[in-house]
C-alpha positions as CSV (number, residue, x, y, z in Angstrom):
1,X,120.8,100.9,108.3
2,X,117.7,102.6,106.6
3,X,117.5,102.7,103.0
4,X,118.2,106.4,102.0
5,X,115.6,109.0,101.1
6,X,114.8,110.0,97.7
7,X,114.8,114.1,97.9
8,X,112.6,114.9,94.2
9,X,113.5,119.1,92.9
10,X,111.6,120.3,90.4
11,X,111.4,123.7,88.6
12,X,109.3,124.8,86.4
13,X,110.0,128.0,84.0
14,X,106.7,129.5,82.7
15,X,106.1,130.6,79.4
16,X,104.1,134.1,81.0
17,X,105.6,133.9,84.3
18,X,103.4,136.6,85.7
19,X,102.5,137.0,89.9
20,X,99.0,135.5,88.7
21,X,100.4,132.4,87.1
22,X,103.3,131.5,89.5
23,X,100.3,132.0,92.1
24,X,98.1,129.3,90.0
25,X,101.3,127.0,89.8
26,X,102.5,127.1,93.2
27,X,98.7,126.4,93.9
28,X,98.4,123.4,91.4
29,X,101.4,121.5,93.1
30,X,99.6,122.1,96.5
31,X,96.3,120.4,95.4
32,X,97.8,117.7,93.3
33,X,101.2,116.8,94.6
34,X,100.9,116.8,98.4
35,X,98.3,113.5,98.2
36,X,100.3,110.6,97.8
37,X,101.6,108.2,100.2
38,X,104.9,107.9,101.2
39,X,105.6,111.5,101.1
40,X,107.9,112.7,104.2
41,X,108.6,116.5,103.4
42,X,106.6,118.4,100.8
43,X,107.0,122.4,100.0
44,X,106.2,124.6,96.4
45,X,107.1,128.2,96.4
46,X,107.8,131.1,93.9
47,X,111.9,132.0,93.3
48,X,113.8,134.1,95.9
49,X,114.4,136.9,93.8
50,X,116.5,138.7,96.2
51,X,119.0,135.8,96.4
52,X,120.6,136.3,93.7
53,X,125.1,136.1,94.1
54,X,126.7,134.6,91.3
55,X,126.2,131.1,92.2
56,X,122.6,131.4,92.0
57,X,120.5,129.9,89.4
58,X,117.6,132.0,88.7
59,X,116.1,131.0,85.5
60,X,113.4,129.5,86.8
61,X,109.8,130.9,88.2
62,X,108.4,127.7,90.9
63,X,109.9,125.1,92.7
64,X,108.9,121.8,93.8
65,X,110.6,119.7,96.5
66,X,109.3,116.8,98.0
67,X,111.1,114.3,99.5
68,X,109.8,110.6,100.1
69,X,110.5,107.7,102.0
70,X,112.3,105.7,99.7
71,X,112.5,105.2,95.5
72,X,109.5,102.9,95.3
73,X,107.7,105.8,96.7
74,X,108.6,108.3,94.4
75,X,107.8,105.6,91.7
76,X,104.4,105.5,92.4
77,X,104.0,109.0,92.6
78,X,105.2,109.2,89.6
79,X,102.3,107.0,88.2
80,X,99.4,108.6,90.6
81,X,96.8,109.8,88.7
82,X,97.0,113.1,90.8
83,X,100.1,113.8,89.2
84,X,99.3,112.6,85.9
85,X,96.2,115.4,86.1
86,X,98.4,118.1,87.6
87,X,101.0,117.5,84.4
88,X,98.3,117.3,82.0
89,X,96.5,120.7,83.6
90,X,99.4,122.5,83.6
91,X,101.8,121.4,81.2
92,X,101.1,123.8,78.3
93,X,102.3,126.4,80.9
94,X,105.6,125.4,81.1
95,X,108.9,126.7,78.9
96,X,110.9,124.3,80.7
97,X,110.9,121.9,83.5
98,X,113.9,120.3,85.4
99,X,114.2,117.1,87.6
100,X,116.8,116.7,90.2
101,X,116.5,113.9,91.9
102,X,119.1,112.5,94.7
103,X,119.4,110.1,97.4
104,X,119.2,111.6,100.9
């Protein structure tokens, strides 16, 4: 059996979460985050406002989902200087950032 798939969320809440900057964030994970190897499914996109029933989270403004190939993947993504840069670029934007990370 293969090893399982490591499925990597993130989203970001911006401290101005105007069109312009989830634009420029949405953006940034597309230069920076859709480089390194062992990536098998990548997407970054704004919040679905319109979804929005009672069991939907919405405090948050851009999400991040990537998916690799196994952990040691994600590992050294997690090291890549690309995404070092895009955390360092961006960083001061954020109000808060979550991680969920599962096996898949």
């Amino acid at each position: 059996m293969a090893a399982p798939r490591l499925a990597h969320n993130v989203f970001f809440k911006l401290k101005n979460s105007t069109p312009e900057n989830v634009a420029a964030l949405v953006a940034a994970c597309k230069k920076y985050l859709n480089v390194q190897p062992g990536i098998v499914f990548f997407a970054a996109g704004p919040l679905c406002a319109e979804l929005n029933r009672e069991v939907n989270v919405c405090d948050w403004d851009v999400g991040l989902h990537l998916v690799f190939i196994d952990k040691a993947a994600h590992d050294a993504y997690q090291d890549d200087p690309t995404h070092i840069k895009f955390v360092e670029e961006n960083k001061p934007t954020w109000a808060g950032v979550r991680v969920f990370d599962s096996l898949v």
